[in-house]
C-alpha positions, 0 to 999 in steps of 0.5 A: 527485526524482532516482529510476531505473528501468527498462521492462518490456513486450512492446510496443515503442509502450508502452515508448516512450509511458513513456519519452516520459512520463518525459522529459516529466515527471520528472528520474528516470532511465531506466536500461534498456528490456526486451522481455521478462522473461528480458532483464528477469532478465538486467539486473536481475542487475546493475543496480538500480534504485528501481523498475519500470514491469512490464507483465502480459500478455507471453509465455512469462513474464507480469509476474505471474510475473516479479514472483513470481521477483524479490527480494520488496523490489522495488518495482513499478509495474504497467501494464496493459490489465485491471484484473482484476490489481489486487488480486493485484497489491499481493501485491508491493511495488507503488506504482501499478497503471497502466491502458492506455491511460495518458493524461498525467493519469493518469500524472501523478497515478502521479509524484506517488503514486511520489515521495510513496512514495520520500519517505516510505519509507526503507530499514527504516522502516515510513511514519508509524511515530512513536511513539504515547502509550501511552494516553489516556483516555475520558470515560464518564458523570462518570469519565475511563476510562484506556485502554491502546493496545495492548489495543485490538483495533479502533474501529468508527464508527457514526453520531455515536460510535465503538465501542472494542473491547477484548476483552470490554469495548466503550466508546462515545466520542461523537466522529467516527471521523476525529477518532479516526483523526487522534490515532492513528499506527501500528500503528492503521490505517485501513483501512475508512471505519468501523474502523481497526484495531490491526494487532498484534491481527489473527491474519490477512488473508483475501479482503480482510477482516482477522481480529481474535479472532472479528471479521471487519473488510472493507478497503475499496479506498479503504485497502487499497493502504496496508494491503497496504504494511504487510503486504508489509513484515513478510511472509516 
């Protein structure tokens, strides 16, 4: 995939091994190379890019900060020697969140997920935004219940059944949580191994845990990067 970007990071040997590693194993397009985030500012005012390699910990202005003052649209993918950063990481449009030293394996597996991401996202799409069936029905006892998708609040697997959840009204449905899950498009997610969730019924997103009326849903770490995805793409 013919992609381009740039090197962000205070670390002359850490800025060769990415560029070494792009060479290496991409036919993306190294556009520029920065020593710190004001040269970094300065560049990015006329050149774009489809994403960069931002390193955190540089002086006088971190990549944290630098990612804050650039357009919220641009797409980043961390490096870094902590791993504290992760989570406020994905605050940002962020692709991978690579951890120093970065080794060949790990960078490979950061290719694969970066050209994944540029073939699925394209400029005003939202990734698996096919339209779903605007309902279906549920067996209960001798009758097929018809349900509606956009009064569900969320499904909550427990054991061999699933718990659907919509307002007062709770219905079980003796099928796996996987299986659920595979008929399902946007805006259902998943976004913990026991709920997936309607993201039109959240009210907010608070120290990893969604808010659906008075149901308060973890999001684990396995599904937070794509859930965090959908979010960074409808926020203000």
């Amino acid at each position: 995939m013919n992609l381009s970007c740039i090197i962000i990071d205070d670390e002359p040997d850490a800025i060769d091994l990415v560029e070494l590693l792009i060479g290496q194993s991409t036919s993306w397009t190294l556009k520029g190379k920065c020593y710190n985030a004001l040269e970094a500012l300065t560049f990015l005012k006329t050149n774009t890019v489809d994403f960069i390699f931002l390193d955190i910990n540089m002086p006088k202005l971190t990549g944290m900060e630098l990612a804050s003052l650039l357009p919220p649209q641009t797409k980043i993918v961390f490096t870094t020697a902590y791993s504290e950063y992760a989570v406020e990481s994905y605050a940002f449009q962020t692709i991978d969140y690579l951890l120093k030293p970065i080794t060949l394996k790990r960078f490979l597996a950061s290719v694969q997920k970066i050209e994944q991401y540029f073939s699925v996202h394209q400029p005003g799409q939202v990734p698996n935004a096919e339209h779903s069936p605007e309902f279906f029905f549920v067996k209960s006892g001798k009758t097929f219940r018809k349900i509606i998708l956009k009064d569900i609040q969320y499904f909550e697997g427990e054991k061999d059944y699933v718990r659907l959840v919509k307002g007062d009204e709770q219905l079980l449905i003796y099928r796996r949580l996987k299986d659920i899950e595979e008929q399902l498009n946007l805006p259902f997610i998943r976004v913990h191994n026991s709920y997936i969730i309607n993201y039109e019924q959240l009210s907010k997103v608070e120290d990893n845990h969604i808010f659906i009326a008075d149901k308060r849903i973890p999001v684990s770490e396995k599904f937070r990067e794509r859930f965090m995805e959908l979010i960074n793409k409808n926020k203000f």
